[in-house]
Kinemage of the C-alpha trace (Angstrom):
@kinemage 1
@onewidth
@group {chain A} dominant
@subgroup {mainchain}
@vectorlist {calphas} color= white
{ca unk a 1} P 0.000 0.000 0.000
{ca unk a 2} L 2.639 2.381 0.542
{ca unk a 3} L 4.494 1.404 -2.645
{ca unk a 4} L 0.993 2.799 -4.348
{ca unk a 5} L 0.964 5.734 -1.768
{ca unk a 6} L 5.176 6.943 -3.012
{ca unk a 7} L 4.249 7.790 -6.900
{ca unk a 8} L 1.324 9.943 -5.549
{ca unk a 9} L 3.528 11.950 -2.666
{ca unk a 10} L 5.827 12.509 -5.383
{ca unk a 11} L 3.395 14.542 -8.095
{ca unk a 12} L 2.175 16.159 -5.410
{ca unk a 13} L 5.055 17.473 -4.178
{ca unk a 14} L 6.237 18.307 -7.873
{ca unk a 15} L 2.778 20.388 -7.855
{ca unk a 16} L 3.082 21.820 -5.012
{ca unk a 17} L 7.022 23.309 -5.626
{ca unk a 18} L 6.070 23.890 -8.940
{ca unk a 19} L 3.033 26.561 -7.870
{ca unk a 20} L 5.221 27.336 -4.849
{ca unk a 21} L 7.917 28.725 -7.610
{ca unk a 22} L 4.967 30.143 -9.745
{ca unk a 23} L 3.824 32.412 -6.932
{ca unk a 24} L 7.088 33.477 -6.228
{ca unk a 25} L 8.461 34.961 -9.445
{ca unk a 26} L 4.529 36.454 -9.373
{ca unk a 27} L 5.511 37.967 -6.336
{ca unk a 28} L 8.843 39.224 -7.916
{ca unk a 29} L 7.567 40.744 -11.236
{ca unk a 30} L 4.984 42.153 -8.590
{ca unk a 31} L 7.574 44.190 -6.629
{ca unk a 32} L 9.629 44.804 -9.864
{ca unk a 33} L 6.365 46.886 -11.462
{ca unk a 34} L 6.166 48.396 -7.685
{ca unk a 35} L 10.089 49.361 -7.981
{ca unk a 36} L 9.368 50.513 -12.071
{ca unk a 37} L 6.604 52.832 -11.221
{ca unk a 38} L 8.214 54.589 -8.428
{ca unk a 39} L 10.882 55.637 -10.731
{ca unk a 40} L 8.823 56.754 -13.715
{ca unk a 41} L 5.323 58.132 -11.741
{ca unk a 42} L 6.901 59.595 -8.222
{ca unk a 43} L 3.805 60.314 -6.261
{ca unk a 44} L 1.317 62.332 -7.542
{ca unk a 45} L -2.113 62.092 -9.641
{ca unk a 46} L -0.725 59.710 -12.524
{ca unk a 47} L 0.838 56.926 -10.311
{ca unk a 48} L -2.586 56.959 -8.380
{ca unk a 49} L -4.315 56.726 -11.825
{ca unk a 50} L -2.068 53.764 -13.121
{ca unk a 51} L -3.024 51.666 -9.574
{ca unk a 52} L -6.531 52.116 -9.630
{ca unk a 53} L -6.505 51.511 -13.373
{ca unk a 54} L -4.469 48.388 -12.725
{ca unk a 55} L -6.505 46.991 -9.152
{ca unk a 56} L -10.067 47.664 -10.912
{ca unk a 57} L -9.343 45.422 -14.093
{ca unk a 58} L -7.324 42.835 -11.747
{ca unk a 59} L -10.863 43.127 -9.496
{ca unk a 60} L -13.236 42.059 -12.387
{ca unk a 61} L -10.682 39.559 -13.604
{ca unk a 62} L -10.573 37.768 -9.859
{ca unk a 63} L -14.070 38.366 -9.825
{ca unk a 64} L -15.550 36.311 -13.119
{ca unk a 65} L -12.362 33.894 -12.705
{ca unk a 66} L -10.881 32.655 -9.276
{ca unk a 67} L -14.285 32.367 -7.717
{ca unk a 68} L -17.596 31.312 -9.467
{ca unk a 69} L -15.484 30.614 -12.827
{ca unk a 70} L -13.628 27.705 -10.824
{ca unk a 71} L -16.612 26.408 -8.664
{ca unk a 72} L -18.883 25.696 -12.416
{ca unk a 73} L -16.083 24.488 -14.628
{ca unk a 74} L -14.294 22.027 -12.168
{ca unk a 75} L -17.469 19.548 -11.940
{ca unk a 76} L -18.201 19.873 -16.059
{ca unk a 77} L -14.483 19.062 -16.591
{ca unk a 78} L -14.477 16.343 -14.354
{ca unk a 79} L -17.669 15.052 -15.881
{ca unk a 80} L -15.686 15.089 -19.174
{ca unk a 81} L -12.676 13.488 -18.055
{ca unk a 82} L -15.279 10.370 -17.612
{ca unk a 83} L -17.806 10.468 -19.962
{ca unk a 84} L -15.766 11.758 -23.041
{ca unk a 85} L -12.895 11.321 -24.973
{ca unk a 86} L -9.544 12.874 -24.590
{ca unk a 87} L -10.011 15.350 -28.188
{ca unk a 88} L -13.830 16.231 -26.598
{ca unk a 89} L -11.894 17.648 -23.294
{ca unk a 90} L -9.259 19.371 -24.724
{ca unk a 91} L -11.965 20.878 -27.621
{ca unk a 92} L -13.753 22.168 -24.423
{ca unk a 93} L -10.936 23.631 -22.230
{ca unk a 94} L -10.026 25.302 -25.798
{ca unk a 95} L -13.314 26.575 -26.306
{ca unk a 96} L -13.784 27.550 -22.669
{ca unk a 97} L -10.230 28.970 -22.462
{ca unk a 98} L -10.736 31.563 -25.476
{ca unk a 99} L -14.300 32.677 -24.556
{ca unk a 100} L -13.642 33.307 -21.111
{ca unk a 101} L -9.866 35.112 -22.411
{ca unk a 102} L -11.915 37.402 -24.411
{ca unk a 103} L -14.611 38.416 -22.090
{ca unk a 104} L -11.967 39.538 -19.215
{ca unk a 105} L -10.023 41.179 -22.190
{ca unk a 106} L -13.569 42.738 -22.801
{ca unk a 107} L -13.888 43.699 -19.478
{ca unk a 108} L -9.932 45.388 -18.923
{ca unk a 109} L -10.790 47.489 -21.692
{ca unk a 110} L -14.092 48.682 -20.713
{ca unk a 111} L -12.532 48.974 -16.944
{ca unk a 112} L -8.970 51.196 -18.390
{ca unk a 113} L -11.548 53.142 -20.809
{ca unk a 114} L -13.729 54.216 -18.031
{ca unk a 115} L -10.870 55.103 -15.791
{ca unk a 116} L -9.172 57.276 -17.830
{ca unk a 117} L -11.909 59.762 -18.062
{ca unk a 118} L -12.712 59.427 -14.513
{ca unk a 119} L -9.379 59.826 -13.442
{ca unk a 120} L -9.040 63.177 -16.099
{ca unk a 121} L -11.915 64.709 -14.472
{ca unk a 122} L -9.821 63.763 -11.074
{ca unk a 123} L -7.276 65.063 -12.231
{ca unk a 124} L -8.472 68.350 -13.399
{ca unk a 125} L -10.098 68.539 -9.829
{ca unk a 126} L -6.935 67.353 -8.139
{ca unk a 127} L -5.180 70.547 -10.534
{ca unk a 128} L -7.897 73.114 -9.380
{ca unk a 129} L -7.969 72.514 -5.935
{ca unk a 130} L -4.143 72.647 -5.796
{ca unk a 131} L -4.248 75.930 -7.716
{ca unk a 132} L -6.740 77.203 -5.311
{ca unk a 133} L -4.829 76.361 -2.185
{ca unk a 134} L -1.335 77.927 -3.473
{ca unk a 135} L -3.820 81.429 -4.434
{ca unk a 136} L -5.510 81.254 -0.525
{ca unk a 137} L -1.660 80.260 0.785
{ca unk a 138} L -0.495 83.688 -1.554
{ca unk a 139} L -3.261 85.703 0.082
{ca unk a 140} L -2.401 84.432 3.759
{ca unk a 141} L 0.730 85.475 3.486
{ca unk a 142} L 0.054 89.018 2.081
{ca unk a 143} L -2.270 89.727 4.403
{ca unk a 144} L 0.263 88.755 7.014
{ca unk a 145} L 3.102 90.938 5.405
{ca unk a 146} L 0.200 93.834 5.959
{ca unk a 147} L -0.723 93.043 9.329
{ca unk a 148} L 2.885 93.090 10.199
{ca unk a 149} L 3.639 96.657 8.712
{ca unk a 150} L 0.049 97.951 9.374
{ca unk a 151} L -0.372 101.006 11.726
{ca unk a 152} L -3.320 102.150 13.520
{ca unk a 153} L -4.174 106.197 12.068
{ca unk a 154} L -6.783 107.755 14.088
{ca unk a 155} L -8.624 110.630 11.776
{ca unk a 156} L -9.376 112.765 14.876
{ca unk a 157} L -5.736 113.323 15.923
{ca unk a 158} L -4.777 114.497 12.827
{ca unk a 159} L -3.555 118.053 11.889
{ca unk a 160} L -3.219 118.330 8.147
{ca unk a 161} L -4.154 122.265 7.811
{ca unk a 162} L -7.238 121.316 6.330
{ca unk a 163} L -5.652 118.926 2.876
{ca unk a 164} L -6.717 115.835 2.411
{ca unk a 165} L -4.845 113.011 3.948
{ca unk a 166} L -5.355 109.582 4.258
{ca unk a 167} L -7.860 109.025 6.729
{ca unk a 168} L -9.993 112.233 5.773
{ca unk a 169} L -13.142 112.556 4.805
{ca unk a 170} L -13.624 114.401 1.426
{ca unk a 171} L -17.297 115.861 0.258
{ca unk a 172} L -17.538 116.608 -3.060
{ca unk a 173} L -19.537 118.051 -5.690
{ca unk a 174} L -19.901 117.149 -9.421
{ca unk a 175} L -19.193 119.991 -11.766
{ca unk a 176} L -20.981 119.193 -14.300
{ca unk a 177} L -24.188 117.339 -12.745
{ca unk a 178} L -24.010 119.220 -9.654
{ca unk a 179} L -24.592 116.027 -7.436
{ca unk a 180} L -22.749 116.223 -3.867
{ca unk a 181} L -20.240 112.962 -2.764
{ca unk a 182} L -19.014 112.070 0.583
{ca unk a 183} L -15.774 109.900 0.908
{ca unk a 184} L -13.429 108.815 3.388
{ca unk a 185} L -9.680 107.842 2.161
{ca unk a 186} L -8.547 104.758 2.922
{ca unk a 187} L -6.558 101.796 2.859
{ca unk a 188} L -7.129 99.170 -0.175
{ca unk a 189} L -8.450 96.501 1.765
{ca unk a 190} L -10.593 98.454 3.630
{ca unk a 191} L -12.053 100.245 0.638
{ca unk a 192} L -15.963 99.867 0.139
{ca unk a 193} L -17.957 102.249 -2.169
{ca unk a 194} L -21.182 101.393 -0.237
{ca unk a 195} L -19.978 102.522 2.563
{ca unk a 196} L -18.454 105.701 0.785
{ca unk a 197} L -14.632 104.437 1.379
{ca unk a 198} L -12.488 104.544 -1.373
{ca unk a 199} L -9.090 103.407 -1.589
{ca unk a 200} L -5.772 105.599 -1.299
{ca unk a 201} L -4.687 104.495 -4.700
{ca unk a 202} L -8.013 105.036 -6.530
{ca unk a 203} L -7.522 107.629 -9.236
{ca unk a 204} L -10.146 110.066 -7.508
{ca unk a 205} L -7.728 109.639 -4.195
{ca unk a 206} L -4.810 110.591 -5.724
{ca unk a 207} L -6.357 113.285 -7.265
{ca unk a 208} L -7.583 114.607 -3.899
{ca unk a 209} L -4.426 114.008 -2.044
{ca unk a 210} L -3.042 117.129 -0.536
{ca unk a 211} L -5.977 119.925 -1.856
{ca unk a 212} L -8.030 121.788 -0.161
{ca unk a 213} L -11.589 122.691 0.402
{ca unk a 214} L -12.289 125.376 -2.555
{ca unk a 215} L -10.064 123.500 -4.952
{ca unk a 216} L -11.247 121.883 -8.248
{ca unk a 217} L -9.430 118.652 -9.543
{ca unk a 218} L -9.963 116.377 -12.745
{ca unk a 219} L -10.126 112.634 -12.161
{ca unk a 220} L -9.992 110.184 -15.015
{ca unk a 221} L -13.294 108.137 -14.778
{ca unk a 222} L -14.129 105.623 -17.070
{ca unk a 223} L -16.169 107.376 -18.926
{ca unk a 224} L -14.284 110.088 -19.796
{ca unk a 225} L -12.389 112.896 -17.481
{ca unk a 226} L -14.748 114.561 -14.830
{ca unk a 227} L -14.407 117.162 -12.561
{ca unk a 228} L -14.875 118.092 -8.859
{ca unk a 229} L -14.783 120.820 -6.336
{ca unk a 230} L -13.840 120.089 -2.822
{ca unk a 231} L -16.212 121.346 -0.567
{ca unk a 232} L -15.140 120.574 2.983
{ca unk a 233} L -12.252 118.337 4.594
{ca unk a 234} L -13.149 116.790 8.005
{ca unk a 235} L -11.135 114.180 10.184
{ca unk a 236} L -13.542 112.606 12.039
């Protein structure tokens, strides 16, 4: 019995080291496309695209193959093996071999296809929200730079003879439509037209800078050049 038992324990240990060696150089190959698209990709949006466009097809494929694929075809093989001859079996693990080859290669393609547009839309995203973070990071930093050179200019305690400084508050009347303005000078990010504060570097501000009340200046408007008289110059 154990003379019947030896030629058995040898094919399987054959098997066995040969799928033992199989799954290692799979292994291998495995960290040598690791190793080959760390050099090439980096990190970043593309190497992410590659492995999801790589894991989803390798999904489907374990999916439709290693699981129900296995559990159907074993039993109709073996049914073969007994019932038909040896041309019938190997017609049918032909047959079986190319149908199921092309659906999975079916299936990749479909899989790669729809990946690449998600992962462009991604990646546009991915580009956005990166440009928007270095413009908010920008902007941080500016406003720091101001905050840090930023001084505190109470109107009331100023003495400027009566021109207008920053801080001052301007009223104004329109030559030619005879309508009356009120403005207060001041900083650019402070500057709100509602609220009848305009910036220091505004064209009517620099054209106001260091008058007096009685004098007329020209400011370049967009539609054309328009003139006012300065009425009265308070610092409150």
């Amino acid at each position: 019995m154990s003379d019947d038992a030896s030629p058995d324990s040898g094919a399987f240990v054959r098997e066995s080291g040969r799928l033992s060696l199989l799954t290692l150089v799979s292994r291998v190959l495995g960290l040598v496309r690791e190793m080959t698209r760390a050099a090439f990709m980096g990190t970043g949006v593309l190497a992410d695209a590659f492995t999801v466009s790589f894991l989803i097809p390798n999904f489907l494929r374990r999916l439709t193959a290693e699981g129900a694929f296995s559990q159907a075809f074993v039993p109709v093989i073996s049914e073969y093996k007994v019932q038909r001859s040896h041309d019938e079996v190997r017609e049918l693990v032909a047959g079986v071999s190319g149908t199921l080859g092309l659906a999975l290669f079916v299936l990749t393609l479909v899989g790669v296809i729809a990946l690449y547009f998600v992962g462009s839309q991604g990646a546009g995203k991915y580009d956005a929200a990166k440009e928007r973070q270095g413009f908010i990071e920008g902007r941080i930093k500016e406003i720091e730079s101001k905050l840090s050179h930023a001084q505190i200019i109470d109107p009331k305690a100023l003495d400027a003879d009566g021109r207008v400084v920053f801080g001052a508050t301007v009223e104004l009347e329109d030559l030619e439509s005879g309508d009356t303005v009120t403005y207060q000078i001041v900083g650019d990010d402070e500057a709100d037209i509602k609220a009848s504060k305009i910036s220091v570097s505004s064209p009517i501000a620099r054209s106001l800078i260091g008058k007096h009340a009685g004098d007329t200046v020209n400011v370049q408007a967009p539609g054309g050049v328009r003139q006012y008289e300065i009425l009265d110059v308070q610092y409150i």
